[in-house]
MIMI-585772 format. One record per residue (C-alpha): x, y, z; residue number from 1. Coordinates in nm, 4 decimals, always signed. Layout:
REM MIMI-585772
@x:X	y:Y	z:Z	rolum:NUM
...
END
This chain:
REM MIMI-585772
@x:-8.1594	y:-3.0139	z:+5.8460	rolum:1
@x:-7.8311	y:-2.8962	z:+5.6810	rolum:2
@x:-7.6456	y:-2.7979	z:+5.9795	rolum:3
@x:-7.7079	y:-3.1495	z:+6.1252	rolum:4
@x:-7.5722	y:-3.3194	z:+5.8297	rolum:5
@x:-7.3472	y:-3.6157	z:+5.9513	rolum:6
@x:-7.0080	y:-3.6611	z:+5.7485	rolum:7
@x:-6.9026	y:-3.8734	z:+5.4900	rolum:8
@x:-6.8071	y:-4.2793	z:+5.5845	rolum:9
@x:-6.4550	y:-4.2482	z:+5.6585	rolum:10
@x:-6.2057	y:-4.4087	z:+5.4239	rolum:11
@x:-5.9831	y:-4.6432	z:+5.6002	rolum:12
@x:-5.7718	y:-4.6162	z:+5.3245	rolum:13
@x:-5.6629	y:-4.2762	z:+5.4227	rolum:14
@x:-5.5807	y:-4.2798	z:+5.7804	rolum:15
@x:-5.4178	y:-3.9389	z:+5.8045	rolum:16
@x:-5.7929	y:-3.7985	z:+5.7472	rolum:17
@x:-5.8943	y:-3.9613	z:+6.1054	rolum:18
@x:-5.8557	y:-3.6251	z:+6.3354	rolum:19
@x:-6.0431	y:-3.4231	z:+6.1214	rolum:20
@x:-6.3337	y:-3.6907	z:+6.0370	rolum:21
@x:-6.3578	y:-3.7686	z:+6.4151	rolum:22
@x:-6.3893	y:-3.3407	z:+6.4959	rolum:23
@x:-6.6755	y:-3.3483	z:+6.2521	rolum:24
@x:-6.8790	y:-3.5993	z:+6.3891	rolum:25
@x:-6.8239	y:-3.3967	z:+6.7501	rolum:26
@x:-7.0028	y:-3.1166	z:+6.5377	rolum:27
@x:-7.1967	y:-3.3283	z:+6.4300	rolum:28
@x:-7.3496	y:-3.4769	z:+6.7415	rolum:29
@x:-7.3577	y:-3.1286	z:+6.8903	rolum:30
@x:-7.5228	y:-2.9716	z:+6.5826	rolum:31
@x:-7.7835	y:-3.2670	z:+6.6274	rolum:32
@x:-7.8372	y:-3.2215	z:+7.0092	rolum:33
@x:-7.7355	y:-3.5990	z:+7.0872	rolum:34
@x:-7.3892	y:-3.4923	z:+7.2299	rolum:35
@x:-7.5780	y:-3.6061	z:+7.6031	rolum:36
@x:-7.7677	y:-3.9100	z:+7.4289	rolum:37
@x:-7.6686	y:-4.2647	z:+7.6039	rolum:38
@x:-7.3271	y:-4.3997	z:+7.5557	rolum:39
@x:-7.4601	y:-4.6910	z:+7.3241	rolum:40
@x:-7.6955	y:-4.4409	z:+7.0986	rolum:41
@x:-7.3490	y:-4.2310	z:+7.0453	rolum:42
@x:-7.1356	y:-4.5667	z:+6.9606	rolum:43
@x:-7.4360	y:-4.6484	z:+6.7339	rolum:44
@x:-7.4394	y:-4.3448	z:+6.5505	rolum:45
@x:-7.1078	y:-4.3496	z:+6.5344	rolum:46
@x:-7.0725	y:-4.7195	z:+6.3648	rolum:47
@x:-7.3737	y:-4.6609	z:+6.1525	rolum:48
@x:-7.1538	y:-4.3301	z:+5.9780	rolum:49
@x:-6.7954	y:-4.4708	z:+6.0078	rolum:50
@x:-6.9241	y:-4.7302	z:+5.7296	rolum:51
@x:-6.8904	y:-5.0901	z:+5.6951	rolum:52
@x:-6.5056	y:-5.1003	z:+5.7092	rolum:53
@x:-6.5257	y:-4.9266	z:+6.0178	rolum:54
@x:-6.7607	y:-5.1959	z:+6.1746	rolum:55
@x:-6.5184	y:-5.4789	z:+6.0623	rolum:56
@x:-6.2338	y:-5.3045	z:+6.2820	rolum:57
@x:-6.5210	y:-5.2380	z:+6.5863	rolum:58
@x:-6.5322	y:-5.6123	z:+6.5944	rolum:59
@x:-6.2080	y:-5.6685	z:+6.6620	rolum:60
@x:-6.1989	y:-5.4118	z:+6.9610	rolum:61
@x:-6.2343	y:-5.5667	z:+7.3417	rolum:62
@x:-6.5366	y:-5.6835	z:+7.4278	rolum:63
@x:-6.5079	y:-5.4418	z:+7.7515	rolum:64
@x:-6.4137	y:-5.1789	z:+7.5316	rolum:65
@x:-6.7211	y:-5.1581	z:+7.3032	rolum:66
@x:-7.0254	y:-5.0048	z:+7.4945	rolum:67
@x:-6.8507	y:-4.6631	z:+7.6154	rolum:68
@x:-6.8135	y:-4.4096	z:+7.3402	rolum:69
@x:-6.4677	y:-4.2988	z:+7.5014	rolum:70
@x:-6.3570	y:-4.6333	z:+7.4817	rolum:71
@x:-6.4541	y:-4.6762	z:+7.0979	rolum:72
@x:-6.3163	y:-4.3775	z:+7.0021	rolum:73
@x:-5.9359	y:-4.4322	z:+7.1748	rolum:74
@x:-5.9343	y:-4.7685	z:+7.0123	rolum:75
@x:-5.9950	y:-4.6480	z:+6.6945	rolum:76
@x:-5.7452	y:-4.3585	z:+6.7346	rolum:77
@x:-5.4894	y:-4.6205	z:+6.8206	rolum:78
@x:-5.5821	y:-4.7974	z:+6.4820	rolum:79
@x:-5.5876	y:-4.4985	z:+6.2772	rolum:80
@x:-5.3321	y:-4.2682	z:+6.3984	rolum:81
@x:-4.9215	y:-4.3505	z:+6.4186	rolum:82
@x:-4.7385	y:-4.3650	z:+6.6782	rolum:83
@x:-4.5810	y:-3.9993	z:+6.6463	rolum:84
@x:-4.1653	y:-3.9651	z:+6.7025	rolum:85
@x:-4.1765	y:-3.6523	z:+6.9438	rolum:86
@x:-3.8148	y:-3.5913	z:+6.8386	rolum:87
@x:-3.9147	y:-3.5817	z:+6.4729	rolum:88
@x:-4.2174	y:-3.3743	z:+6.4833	rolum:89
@x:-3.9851	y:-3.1182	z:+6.7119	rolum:90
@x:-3.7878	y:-3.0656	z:+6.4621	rolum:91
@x:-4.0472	y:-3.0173	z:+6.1691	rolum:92
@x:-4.1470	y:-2.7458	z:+6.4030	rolum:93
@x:-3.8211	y:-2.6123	z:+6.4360	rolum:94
@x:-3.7455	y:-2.5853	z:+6.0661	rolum:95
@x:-4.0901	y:-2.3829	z:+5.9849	rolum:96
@x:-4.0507	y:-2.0889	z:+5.7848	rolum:97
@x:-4.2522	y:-1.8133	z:+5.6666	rolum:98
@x:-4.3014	y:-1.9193	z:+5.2317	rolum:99
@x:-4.2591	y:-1.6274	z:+4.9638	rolum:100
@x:-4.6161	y:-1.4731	z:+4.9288	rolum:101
@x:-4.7345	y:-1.6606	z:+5.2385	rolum:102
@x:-4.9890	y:-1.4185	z:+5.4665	rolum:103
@x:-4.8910	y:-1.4646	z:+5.8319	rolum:104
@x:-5.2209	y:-1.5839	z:+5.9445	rolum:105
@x:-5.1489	y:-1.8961	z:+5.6977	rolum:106
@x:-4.7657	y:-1.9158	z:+5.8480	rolum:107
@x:-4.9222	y:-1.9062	z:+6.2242	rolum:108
@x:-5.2003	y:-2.2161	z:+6.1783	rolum:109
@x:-4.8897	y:-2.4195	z:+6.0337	rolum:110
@x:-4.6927	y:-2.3533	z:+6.3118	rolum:111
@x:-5.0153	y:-2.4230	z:+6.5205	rolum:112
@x:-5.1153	y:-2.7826	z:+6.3512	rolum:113
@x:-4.7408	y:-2.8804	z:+6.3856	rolum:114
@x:-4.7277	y:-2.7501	z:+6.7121	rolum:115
@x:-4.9664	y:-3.0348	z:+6.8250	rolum:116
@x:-4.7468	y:-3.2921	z:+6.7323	rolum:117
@x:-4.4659	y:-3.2193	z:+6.9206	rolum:118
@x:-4.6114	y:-3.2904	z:+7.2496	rolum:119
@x:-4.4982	y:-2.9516	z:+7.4317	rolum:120
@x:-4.6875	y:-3.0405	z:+7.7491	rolum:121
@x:-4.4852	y:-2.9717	z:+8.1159	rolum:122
@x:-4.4246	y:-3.3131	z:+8.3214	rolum:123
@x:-4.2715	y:-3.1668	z:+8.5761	rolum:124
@x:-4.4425	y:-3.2728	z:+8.8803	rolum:125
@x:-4.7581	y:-3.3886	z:+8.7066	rolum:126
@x:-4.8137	y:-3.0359	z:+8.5701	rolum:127
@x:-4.9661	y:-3.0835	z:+8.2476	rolum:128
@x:-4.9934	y:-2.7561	z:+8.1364	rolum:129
@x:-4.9401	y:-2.6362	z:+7.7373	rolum:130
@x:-4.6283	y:-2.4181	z:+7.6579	rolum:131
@x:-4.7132	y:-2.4521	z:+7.2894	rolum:132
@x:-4.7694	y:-2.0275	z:+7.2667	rolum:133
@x:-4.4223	y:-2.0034	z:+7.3742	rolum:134
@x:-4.2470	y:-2.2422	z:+7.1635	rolum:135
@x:-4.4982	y:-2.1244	z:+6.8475	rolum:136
@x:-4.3830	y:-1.7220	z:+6.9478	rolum:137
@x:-3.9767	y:-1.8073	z:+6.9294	rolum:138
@x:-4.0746	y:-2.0156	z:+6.6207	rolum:139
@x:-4.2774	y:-1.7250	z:+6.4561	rolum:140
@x:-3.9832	y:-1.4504	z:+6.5311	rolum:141
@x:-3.7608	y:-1.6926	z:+6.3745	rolum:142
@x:-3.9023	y:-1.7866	z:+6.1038	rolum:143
@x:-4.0400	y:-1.4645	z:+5.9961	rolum:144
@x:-3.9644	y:-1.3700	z:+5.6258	rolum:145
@x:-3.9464	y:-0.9746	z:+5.6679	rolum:146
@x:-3.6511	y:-0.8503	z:+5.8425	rolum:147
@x:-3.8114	y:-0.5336	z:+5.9656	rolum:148
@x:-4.1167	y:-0.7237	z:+6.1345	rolum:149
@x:-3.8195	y:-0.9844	z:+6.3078	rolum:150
@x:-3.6069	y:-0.6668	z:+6.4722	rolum:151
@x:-3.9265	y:-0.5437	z:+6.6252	rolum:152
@x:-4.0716	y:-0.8469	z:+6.7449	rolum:153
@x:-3.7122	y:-0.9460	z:+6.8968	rolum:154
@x:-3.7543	y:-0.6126	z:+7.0805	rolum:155
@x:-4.0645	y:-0.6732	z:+7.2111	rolum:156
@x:-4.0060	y:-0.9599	z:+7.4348	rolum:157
@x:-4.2989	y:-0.9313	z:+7.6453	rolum:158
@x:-4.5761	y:-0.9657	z:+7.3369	rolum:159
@x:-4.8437	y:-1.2236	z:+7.4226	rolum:160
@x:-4.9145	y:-1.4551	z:+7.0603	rolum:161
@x:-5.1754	y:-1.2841	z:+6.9809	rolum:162
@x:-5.0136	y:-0.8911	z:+7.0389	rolum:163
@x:-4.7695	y:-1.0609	z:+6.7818	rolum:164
@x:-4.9932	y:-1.1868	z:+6.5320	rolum:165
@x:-5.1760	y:-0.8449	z:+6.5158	rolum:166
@x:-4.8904	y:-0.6294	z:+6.5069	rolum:167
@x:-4.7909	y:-0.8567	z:+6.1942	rolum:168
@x:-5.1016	y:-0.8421	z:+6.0319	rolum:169
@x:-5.0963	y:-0.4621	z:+6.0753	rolum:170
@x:-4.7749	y:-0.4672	z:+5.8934	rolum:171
@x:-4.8651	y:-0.6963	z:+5.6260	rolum:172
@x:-5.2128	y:-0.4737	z:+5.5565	rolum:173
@x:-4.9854	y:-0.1358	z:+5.5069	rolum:174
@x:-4.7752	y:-0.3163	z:+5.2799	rolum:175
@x:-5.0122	y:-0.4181	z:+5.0498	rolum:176
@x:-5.1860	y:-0.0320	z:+5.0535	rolum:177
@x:-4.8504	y:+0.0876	z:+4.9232	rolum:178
@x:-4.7826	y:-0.2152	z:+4.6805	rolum:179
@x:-5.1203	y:-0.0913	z:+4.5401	rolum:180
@x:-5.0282	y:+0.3056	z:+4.5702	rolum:181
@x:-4.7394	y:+0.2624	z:+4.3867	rolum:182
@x:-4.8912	y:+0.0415	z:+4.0965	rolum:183
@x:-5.1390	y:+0.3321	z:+4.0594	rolum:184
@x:-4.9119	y:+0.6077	z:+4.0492	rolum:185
@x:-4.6516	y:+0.4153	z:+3.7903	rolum:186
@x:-5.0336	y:+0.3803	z:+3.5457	rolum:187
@x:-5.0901	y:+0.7147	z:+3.5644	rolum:188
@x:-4.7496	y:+0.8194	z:+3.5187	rolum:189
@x:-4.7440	y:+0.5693	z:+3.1585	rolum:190
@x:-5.0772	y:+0.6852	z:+3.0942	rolum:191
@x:-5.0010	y:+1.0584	z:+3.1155	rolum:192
@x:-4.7082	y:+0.9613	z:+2.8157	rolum:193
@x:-4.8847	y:+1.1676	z:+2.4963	rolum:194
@x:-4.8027	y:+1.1316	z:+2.1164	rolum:195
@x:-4.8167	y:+1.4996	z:+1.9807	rolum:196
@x:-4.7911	y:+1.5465	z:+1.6063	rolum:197
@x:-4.8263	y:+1.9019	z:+1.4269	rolum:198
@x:-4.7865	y:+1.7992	z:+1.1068	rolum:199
@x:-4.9187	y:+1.5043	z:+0.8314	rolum:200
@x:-4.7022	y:+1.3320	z:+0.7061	rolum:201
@x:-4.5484	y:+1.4430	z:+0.3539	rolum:202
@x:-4.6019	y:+1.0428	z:+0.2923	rolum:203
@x:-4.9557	y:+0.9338	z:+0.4010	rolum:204
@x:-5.1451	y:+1.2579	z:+0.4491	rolum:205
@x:-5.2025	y:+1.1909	z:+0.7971	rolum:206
@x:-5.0750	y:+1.1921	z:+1.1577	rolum:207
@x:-4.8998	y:+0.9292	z:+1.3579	rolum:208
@x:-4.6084	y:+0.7838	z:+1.5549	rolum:209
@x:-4.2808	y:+0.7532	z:+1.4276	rolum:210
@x:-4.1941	y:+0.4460	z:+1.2055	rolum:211
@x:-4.5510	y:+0.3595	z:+1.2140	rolum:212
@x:-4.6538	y:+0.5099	z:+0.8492	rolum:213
@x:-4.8789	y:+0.3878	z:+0.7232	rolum:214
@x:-4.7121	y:+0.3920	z:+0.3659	rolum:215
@x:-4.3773	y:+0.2380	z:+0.5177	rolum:216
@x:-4.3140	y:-0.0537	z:+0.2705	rolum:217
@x:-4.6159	y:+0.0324	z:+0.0351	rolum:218
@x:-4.5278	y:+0.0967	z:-0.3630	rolum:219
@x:-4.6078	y:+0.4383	z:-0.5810	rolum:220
@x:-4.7956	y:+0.3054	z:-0.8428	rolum:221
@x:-4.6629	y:+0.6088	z:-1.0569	rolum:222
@x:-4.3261	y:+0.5957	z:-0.9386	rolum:223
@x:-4.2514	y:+0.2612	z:-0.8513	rolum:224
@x:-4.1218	y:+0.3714	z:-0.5493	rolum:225
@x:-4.1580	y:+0.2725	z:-0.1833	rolum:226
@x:-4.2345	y:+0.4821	z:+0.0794	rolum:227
@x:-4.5102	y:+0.7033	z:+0.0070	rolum:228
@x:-4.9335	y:+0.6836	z:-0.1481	rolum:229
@x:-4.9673	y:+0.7400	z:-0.5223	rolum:230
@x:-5.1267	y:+1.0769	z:-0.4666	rolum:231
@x:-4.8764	y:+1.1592	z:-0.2466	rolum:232
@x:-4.6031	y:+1.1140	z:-0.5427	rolum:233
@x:-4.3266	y:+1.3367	z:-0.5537	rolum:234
@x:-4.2521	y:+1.2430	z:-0.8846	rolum:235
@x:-4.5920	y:+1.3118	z:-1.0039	rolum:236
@x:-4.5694	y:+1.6395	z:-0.8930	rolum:237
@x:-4.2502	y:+1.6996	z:-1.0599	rolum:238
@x:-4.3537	y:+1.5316	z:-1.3831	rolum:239
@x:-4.6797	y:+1.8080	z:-1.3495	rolum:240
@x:-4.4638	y:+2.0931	z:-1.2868	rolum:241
@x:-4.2132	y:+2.0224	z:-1.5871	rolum:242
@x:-4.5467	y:+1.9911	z:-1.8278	rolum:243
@x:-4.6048	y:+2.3076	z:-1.7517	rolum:244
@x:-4.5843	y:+2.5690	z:-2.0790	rolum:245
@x:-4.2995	y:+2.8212	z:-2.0540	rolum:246
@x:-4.4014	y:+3.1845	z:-2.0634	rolum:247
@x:-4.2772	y:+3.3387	z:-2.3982	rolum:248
@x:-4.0438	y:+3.5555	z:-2.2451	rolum:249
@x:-3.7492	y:+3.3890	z:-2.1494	rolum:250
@x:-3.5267	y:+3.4557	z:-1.8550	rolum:251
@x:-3.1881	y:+3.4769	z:-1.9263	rolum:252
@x:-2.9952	y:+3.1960	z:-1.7675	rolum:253
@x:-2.8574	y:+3.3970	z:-1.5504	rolum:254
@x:-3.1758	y:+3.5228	z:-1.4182	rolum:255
@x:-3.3169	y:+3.1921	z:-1.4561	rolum:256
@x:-3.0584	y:+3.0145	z:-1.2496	rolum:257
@x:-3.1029	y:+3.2715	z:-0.9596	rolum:258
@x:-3.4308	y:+3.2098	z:-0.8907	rolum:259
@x:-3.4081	y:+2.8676	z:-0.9052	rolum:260
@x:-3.1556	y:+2.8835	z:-0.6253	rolum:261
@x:-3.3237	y:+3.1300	z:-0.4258	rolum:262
@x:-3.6672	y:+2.8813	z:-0.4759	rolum:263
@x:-3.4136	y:+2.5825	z:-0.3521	rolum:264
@x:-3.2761	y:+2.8095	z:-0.0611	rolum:265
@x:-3.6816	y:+2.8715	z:+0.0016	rolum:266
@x:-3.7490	y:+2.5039	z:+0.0572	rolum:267
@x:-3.3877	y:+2.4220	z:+0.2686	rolum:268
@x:-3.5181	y:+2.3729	z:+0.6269	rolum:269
@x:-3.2127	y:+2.4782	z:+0.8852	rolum:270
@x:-3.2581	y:+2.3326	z:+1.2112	rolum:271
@x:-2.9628	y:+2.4473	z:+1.4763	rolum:272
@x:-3.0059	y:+2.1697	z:+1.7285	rolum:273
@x:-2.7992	y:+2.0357	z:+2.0303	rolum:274
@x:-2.7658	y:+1.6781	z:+1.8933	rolum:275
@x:-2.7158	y:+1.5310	z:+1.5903	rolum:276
@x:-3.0542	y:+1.3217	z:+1.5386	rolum:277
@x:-3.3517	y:+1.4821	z:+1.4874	rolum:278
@x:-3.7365	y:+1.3767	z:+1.3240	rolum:279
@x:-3.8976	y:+1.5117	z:+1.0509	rolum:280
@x:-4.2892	y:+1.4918	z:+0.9778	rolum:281
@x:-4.2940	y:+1.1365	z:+1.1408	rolum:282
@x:-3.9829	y:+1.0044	z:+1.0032	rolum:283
@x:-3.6546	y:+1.0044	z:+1.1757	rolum:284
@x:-3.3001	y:+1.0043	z:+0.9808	rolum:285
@x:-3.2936	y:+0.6392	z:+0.9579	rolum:286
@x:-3.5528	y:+0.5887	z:+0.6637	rolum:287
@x:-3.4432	y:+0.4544	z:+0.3576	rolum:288
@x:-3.4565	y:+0.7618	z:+0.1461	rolum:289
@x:-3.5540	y:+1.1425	z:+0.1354	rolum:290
@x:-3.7214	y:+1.2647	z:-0.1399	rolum:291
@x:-3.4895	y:+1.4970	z:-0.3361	rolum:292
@x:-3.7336	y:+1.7838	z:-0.3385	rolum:293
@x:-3.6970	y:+1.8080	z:+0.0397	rolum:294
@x:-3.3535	y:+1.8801	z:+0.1700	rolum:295
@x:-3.2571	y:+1.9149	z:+0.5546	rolum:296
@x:-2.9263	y:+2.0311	z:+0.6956	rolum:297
@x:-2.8407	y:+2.0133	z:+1.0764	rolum:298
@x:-2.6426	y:+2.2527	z:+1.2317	rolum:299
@x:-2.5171	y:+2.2599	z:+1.5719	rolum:300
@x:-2.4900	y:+2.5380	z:+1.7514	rolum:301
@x:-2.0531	y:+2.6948	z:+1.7443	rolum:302
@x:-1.9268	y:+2.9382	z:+1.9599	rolum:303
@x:-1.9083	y:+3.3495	z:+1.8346	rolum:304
@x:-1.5651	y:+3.3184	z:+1.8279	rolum:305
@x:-1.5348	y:+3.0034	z:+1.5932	rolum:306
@x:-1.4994	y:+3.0697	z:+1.2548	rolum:307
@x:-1.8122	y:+2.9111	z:+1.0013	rolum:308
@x:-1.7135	y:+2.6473	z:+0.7425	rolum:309
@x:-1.9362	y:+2.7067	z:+0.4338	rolum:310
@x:-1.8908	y:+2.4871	z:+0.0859	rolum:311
@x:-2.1038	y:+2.5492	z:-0.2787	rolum:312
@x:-2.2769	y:+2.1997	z:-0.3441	rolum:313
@x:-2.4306	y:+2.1896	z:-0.6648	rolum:314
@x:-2.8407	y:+2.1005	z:-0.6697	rolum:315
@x:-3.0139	y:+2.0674	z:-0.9348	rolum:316
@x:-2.7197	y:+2.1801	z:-1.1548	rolum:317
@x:-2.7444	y:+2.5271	z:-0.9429	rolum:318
@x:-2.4799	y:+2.6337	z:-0.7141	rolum:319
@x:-2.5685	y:+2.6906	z:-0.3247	rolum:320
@x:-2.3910	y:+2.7764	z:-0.1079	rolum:321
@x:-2.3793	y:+2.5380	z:+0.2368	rolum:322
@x:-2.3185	y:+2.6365	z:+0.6031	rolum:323
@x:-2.0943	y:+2.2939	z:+0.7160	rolum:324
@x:-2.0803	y:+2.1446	z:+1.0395	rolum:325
@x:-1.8471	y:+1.8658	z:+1.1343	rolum:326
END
């Protein structure tokens, strides 16, 4: 059945694989309910799975050494694993600490597995007894990467391991809550940003952002000019309007000048603003060129008790007079 599957032949090439191959064949004879069998069925199994590289290094074992499982599997631990330099793997342990991005449950079993190596067994009087949870608790305070997490646990010198452990993964859980809170609220907050546009464009016909015309770049056929569709042509409107037949009764140029100025002063768009920029029907002051039909004159805002600087500029041959702003 699947849950009684033996492991793989273990590759003598790879020696460092040994602990963990050996803990699955435990499983394995547990899973299989031959953990009790005889001590020469177990050493049988255990040859029969360890492959035929395995069986070459069995018969080089002790002949006293080769019918107790216990026996077999020391002597292949003292083939397999190195001899271990206590002083070494102390100070692996000692220079652990918690990686950028790395969840503390990840940071503990590292501290754990290395923990193992170091031999932190009491001799004292034939004691025996682990202080691994110690050593792995003044390991995990100090190598813990968030500064907030290391006061507290400093204060808290009588936390067990595993008080410690869920206090940080407490921690770590809230953090990512607000991580994700705050990556919400920023979307929304971009999202809520809105394009709002009155007017089509004197250009195109149609609404959008500014620079992004559509007829940015594209040539009048009529005029030749860039900037704006053929049937949006200024030009052609101007050429249509001068085409026109004059009434029979002529103005006097006088008369005739005046309300061409007053139909100028009509189309002059004053804007009193607080700054100097502003954006017109979806084109800001930087384009290349304004039409000369369309004039615009920005005016910012003088105090009563300034005096108003006002010049005649001459359009269209007429004579206008300008409100100035410097």
């Amino acid at each position: 059945m699947e849950y009684s599957k033996p492991p793989e032949s273990f590759n003598v090439n790879e020696p460092q694989g040994w602990t963990k191959w050996k803990q699955k064949f435990e499983i394995f004879l547990l899973a299989s309910g031959r953990s009790e069998a005889a001590e020469k069925i177990k050493v049988a199994l255990l040859l029969n799975i360890l492959g035929e590289s395995c069986l070459d290094i069995f018969n080089t074992f002790p002949e006293n050494k080769r019918d107790n499982f216990d026996d077999v599997i020391s002597c292949f631990d003292n083939q397999f694993l190195p001899k271990q330099n206590i002083c070494m793997e102390t100070f692996k342990f000692n220079n652990i600490q918690q990686k950028e991005g790395q969840g503390i449950d990840s940071f503990l079993t590292e501290l754990k597995k290395q923990a193992a190596n170091c031999g932190f067994i009491c001799e004292k009087d034939n004691c025996k007894q682990s202080y691994a949870d110690r050593m792995i608790k003044d390991r995990m305070v100090l190598g813990v990467l968030d500064k907030q997490v290391q006061r507290h646990l400093l204060r808290e010198t009588t936390m067990s391991l595993d008080k410690m452990q869920e206090y940080c993964r407490s921690i770590e859980v809230t953090l990512k809550h607000v991580e994700l809170l705050n990556t919400k609220e920023e979307t929304e907050e971009i999202n809520a940003v809105k394009f709002k546009f009155t007017r089509n464009c004197i250009r195109c016909d149609t609404k959008h952002e500014v620079r992004k015309c559509p007829a940015y770049n594209q040539t009048c056929e009529i005029c030749n000019r860039k900037g704006h569709f053929s049937n949006l042509c200024f030009w052609k409107n101007k050429q249509r309007n001068d085409e026109q037949p004059s009434s029979s009764n002529q103005p006097s140029s006088s008369n005739e000048q005046g309300k061409k100025a007053s139909e100028v002063q009509k189309n002059v768009k004053i804007q009193e603003t607080n700054c100097v920029e502003t954006e017109v029907d979806g084109f800001d002051n930087n384009d290349e060129k304004i039409e000369e039909e369309s004039i615009f004159i920005f005016e910012q805002k003088q105090d009563s008790n300034k005096v108003s600087w006002y010049e005649n500029i001459q359009v269209n041959n007429i004579n206008i007079r300008f409100k100035l702003d410097t």
